[in-house]
N, C-alpha and C positions, 0 to 999 in steps of 0.2 A: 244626674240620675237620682232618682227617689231611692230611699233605701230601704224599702218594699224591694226592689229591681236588682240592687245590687246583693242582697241578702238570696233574694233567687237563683241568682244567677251562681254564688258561693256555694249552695246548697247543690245545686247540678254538679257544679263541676267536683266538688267533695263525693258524687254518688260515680263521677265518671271514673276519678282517679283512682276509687276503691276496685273498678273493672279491670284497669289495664296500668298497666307499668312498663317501663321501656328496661331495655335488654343489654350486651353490648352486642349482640346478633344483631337485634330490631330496636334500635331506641325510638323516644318517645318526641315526635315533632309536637312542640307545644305552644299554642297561638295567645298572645295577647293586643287584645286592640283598647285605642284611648282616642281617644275624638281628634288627637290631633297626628297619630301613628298608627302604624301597625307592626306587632313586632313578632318573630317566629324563630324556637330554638329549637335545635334536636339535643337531647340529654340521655344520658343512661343512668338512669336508673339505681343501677348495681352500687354504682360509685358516688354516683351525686355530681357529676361533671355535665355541663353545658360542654358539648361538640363543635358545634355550630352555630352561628348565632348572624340573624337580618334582621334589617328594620327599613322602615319608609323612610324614619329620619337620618341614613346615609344619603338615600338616596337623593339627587340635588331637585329640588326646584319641586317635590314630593307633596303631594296632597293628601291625606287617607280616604283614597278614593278605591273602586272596584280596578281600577287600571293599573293601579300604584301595589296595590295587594297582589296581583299577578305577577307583578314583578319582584316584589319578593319574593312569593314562590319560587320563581323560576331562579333568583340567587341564592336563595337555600338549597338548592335541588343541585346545583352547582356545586355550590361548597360540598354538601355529602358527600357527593359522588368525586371528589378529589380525594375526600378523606375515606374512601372504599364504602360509603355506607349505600346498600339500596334500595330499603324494603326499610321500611319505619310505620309506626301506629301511631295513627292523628290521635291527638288530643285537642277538642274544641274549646276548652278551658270554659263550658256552660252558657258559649255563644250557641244561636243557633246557627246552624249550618245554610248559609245564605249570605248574601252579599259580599261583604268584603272578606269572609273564612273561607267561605265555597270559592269565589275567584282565589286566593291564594294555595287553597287545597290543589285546585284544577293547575295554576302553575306550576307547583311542585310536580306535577305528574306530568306537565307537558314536559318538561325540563328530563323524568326519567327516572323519578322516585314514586317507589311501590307502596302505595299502603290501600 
């Protein structure tokens, strides 16, 4: 990545986090992707505690594809909802919303998590 791109992408997510903060009601699902993963936590906020936490690189034989990001979703969605959480506020960390965020977003939701 040029870092034109990655300075961009800093600046977004610095403009999203000043919007929303996670809760211990509603914490905050928050997406990081790297060429070679994709990783998804829900955190609160309040305390500064990671909840929950997936990644592609558990998962075995994992590619960071659109296929593989659904399936995080759907094991973050999992874990929440064992740990009572059901309603959370995306954080795209200044991805855009598209390919591999929107497929893991959509997972979480099929799975049964509100945001």
């Amino acid at each position: 990545m040029s870092a034109n791109k990655v300075t961009r992408r800093l600046r977004i997510k610095r403009s999203i986090r000043n919007k929303i903060s996670g809760t211990a009601a509603r914490p905050r699902l928050s997406v990081f992707r790297s060429n070679k993963a994709i990783y998804a936590q829900i955190i609160d906020d309040t305390t500064g505690k990671t909840i929950v936490a997936a990644s592609s690189a558990k998962i075995d034989d994992a590619k960071a594809n659109v296929e593989t990001s659904n399936k995080v979703g759907k094991e973050i969605a999992a874990k929440a909802l064992e740990k009572g959480i059901t309603q959370v506020v995306f954080d795209r960390s200044g991805y855009l919303y598209h390919g591999k965020v929107k497929s893991l977003a959509e997972g979480a939701r099929e799975a049964g998590l509100k945001f």
